[in-house]
C-alpha positions in Angstrom: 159.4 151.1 107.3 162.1 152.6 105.2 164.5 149.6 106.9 162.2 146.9 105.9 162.0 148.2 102.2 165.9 148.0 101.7 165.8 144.3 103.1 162.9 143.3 100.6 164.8 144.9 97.5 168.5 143.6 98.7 166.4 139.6 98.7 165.2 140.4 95.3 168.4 141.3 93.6 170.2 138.1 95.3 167.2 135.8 93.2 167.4 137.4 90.2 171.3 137.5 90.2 171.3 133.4 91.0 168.0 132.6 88.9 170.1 134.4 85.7 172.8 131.6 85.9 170.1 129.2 84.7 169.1 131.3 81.8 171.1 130.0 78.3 173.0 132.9 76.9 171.7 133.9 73.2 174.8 132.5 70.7 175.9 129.6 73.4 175.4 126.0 73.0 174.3 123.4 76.0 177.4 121.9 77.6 177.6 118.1 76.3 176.9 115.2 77.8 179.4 112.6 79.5 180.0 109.3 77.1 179.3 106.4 79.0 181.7 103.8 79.8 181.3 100.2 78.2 180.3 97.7 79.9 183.2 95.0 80.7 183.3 91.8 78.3 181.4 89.3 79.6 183.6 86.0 79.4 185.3 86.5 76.8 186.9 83.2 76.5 183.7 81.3 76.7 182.0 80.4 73.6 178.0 81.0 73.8 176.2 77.8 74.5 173.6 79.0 71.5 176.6 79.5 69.2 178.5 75.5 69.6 177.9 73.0 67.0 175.6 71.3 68.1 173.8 73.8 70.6 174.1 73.1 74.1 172.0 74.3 76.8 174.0 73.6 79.9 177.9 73.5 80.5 180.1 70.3 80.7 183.6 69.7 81.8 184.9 69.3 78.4 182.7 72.0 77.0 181.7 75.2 79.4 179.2 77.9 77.1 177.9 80.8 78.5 174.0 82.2 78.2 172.2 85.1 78.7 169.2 84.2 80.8 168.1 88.0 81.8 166.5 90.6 79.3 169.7 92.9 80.1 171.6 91.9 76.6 174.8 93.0 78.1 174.2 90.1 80.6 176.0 87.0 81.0 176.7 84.4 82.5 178.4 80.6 83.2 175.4 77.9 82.1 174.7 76.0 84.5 176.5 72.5 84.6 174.4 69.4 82.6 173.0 66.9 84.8 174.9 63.8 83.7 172.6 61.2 82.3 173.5 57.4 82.8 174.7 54.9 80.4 175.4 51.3 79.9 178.7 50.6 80.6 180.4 48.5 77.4 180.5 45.4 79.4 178.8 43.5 81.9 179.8 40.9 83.8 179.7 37.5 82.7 175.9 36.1 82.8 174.7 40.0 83.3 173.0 42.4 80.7 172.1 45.8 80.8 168.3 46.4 80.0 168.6 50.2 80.3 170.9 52.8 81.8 169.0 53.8 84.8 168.7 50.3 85.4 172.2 49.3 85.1 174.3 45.4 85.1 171.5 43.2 86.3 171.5 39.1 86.3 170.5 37.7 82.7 167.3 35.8 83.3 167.0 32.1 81.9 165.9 32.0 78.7 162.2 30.5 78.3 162.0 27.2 76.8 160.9 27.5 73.1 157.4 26.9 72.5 156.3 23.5 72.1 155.0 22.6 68.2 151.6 21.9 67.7 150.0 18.9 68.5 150.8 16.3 65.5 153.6 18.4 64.2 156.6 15.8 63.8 159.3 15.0 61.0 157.4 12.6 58.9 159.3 13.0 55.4 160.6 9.5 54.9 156.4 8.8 55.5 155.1 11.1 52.8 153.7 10.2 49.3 153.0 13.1 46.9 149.3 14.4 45.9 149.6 16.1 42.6 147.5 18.7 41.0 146.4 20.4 44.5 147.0 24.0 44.8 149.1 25.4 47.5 147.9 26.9 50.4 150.8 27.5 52.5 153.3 29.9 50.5 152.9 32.8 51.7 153.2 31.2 54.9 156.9 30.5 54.1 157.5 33.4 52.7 156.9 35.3 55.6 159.0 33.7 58.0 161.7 33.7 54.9 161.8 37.6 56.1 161.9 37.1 59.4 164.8 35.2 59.9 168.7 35.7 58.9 169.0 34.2 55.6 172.3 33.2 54.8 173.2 32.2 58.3 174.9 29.0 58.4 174.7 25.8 55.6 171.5 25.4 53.8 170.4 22.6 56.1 170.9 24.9 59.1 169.1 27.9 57.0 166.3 25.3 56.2 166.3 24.4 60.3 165.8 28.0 61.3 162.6 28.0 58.8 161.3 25.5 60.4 161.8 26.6 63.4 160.4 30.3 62.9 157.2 28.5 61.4 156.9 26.9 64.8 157.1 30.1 66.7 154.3 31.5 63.9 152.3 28.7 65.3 152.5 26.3 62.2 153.3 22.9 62.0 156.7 22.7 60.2 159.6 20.8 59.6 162.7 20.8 57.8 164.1 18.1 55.3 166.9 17.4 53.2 166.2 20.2 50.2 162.8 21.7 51.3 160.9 22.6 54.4 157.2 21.3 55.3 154.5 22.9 56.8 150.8 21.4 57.5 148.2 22.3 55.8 144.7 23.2 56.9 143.6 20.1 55.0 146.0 17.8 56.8 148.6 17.8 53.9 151.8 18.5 54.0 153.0 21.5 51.6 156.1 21.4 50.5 158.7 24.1 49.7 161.7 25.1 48.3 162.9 27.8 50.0 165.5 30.2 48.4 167.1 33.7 49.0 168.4 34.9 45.8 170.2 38.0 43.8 168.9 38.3 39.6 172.8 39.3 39.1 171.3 42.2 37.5 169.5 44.8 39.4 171.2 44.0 42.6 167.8 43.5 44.5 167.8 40.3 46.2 164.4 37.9 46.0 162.5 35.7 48.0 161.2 32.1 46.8 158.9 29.7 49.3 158.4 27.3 46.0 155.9 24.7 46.1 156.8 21.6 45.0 154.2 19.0 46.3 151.6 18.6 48.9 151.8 15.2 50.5 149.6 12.6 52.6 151.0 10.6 55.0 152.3 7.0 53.8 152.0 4.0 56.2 154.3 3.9 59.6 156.2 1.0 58.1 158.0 3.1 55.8 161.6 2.4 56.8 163.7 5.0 54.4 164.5 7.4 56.8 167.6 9.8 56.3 168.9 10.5 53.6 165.9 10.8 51.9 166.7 9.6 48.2 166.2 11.9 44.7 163.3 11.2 42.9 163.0 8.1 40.4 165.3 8.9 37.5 164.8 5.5 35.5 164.6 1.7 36.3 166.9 -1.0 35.8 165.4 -4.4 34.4 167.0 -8.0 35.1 166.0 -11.0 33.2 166.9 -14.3 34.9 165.5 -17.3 32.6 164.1 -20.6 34.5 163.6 -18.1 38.0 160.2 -18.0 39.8 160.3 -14.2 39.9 162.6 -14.3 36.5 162.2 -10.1 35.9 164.1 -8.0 38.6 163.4 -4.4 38.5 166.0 -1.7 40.5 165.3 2.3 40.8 167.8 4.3 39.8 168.2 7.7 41.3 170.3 10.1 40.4 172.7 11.5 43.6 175.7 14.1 42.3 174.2 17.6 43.2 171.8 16.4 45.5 170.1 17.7 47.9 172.8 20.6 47.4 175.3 21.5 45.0 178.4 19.9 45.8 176.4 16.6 47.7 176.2 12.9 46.7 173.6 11.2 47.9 175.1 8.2 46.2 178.4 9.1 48.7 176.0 9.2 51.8 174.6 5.8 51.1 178.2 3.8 50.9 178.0 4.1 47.0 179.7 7.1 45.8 182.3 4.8 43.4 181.6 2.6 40.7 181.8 -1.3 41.6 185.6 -2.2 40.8 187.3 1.0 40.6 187.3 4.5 41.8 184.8 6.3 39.6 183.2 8.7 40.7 179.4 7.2 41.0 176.5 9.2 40.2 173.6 7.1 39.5 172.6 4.6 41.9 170.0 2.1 43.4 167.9 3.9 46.7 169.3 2.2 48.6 172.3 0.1 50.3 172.1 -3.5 49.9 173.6 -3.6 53.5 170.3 -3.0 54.8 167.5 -4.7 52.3 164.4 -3.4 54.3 165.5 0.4 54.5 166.6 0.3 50.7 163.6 -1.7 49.7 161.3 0.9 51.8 163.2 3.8 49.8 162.3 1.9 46.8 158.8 1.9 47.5 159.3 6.0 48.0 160.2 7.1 45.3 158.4 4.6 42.9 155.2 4.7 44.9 155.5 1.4 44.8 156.1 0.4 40.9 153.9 -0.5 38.6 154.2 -3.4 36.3 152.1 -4.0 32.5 152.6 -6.5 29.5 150.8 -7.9 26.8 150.0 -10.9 28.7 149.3 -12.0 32.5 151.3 -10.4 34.5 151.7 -11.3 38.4 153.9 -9.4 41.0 155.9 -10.8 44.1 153.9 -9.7 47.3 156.4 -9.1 49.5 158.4 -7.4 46.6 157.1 -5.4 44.3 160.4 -4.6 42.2 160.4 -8.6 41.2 157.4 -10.0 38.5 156.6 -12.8 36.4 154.2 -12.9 33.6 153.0 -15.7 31.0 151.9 -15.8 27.5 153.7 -11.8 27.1 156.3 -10.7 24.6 156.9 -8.1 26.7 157.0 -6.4 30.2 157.4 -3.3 31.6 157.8 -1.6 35.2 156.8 2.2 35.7 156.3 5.0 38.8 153.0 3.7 40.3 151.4 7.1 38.2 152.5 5.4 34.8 155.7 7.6 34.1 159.5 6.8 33.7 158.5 3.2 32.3 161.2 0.8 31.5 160.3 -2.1 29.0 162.0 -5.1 27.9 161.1 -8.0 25.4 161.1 -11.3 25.6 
């Protein structure tokens, strides 16, 4: 019993002498902690994909960026490379085109033929006669194909062409002339209009004008003027041949420097830019070239609307000319535009 005792009390002592190492010491602090060591730099001489100007999301030969894409903010790591998007190249070959990138050079398709005009839609300027005093109904119409096409694109006939031809395409009936383009009105007139582009010279802003000149009906088929269509009526000249059957001979004068452009000479075009006899320049002149009687008389009749003739007595006028008149028991005679204006008189 005695031997058992002195083995309990000798397993008692060894505890408490081990369990007192545990105990803090009254006046002694805790030992400190170990520092812990940095983590490594992550990549140091890759720029952070969040950081380039611009941002980038992925990495590219010619600019790798790192990201971070764990919630460890120590982390990092190489972004993954960028999926390399196609392109066009610059060039395709000849009678190729490149509709889109993922697509690539493919054969040009043939282009479809433009659409035909409207039924009735045909140049008919040297066949119109002018209907004053009706309202136009058509310029907006003008004016809005004026904005779709490339003003300034070539000569004014070839700006006045394009017109045209963008009215066509709108689904109007349109054609261009000399100075001015037509286009067919619901009533079955034509509208005319001068179409200009221009720049105040003061503000800067540039303008757009579709002005309307005329509306005009359709003259008979048998008008013969053609191209170039003549200026209008600028005065007559009146012949008095004594002892003739047809003794007063009337000739429209238009006037051709300027016209239809700046810089033009309609009286050039027609074989009569010079005066008779020298070398002049010739600005004023008859319709037409007496080289070819039926299409200068048929210009006559154009811009005259076929002449009108008064006096103070009986008057009679040639039927197959209207520019040539006799008249009795009159003092004096006169021959005007067919609407009474630009009259010449003469007495007898």
């Amino acid at each position: 019993m005695r031997r058992y005792l002195s083995i309990l009390l000798i397993i008692v002592a060894s505890a408490l002498s081990v369990g007192s190492s545990c105990w803090q010491i009254p006046g002694n602090p805790k030992p400190p902690k170990p520092t812990p060591t940095p983590p490594p730099p992550c990549l140091v001489d890759i720029p952070w994909c969040h950081l380039l100007t611009p941002p980038q999301n992925c990495s590219t030969v010619e600019s790798p960026c790192k990201h971070n894409p764990s919630t460890d903010p120590n982390y990092c790591e190489l972004a993954p490379k960028c999926i390399d998007v196609p392109v066009c190249p610059e060039e395709c070959p000849d009678g190729y085109y490149c509709p889109s990138p993922s697509i690539g050079c493919i054969l040009k398709p043939t282009d479809p033929p433009p659409p035909p005009p409207p039924t009735g839609c045909r140049n008919v300027e040297a066949l119109l006669i002018g209907v004053k005093d009706i309202p136009s109904t058509t310029t907006q119409i003008v004016v809005d194909a004026i904005h779709q096409i490339e003003w300034y694109s070539g000569t004014p006939r070839e700006m006045l062409k394009n017109l045209a031809n963008q009215l066509i395409l709108n689904g109007h009936c349109a054609f261009d002339g000399i100075e001015a383009v037509f286009v067919l009105r619901k009533d079955g007139l034509w509208g005319e209009h001068h179409a200009v582009y221009f720049n105040d010279g003061i503000t800067g802003k540039w303008n757009t004008s579709a002005k309307y000149m005329l509306s005009h009906r359709v003259g008979p088929a048998q008008d013969l003027c053609g191209l170039p269509v003549p200026p209008p009526l600028l005065e007559y000249d009146v012949k008095y041949y004594p002892g003739r059957k047809w003794p007063f001979d009337a000739t429209p004068k238009v006037h051709g420097c300027d016209f239809p452009f700046p810089g033009d000479n309609f009286c050039a075009e027609i074989g009569l830019g010079t005066m008779p006899g020298g070398g002049a320049r010739r600005c004023d002149c008859p319709a037409g070239n007496e080289d070819n009687s039926e299409k200068r008389q048929a210009c006559e009749r154009k811009i005259t609307g076929g002449g009108l003739w008064r006096s103070d007595g009986i008057t009679k006028v040639n039927p197959d000319n209207p520019f040539l008149a006799n008249c009795t028991s009159c003092t004096w005679i006169e021959i005007c535009h067919a609407d009474g204006t630009k009259c010449k008189r003469i007495s007898i």
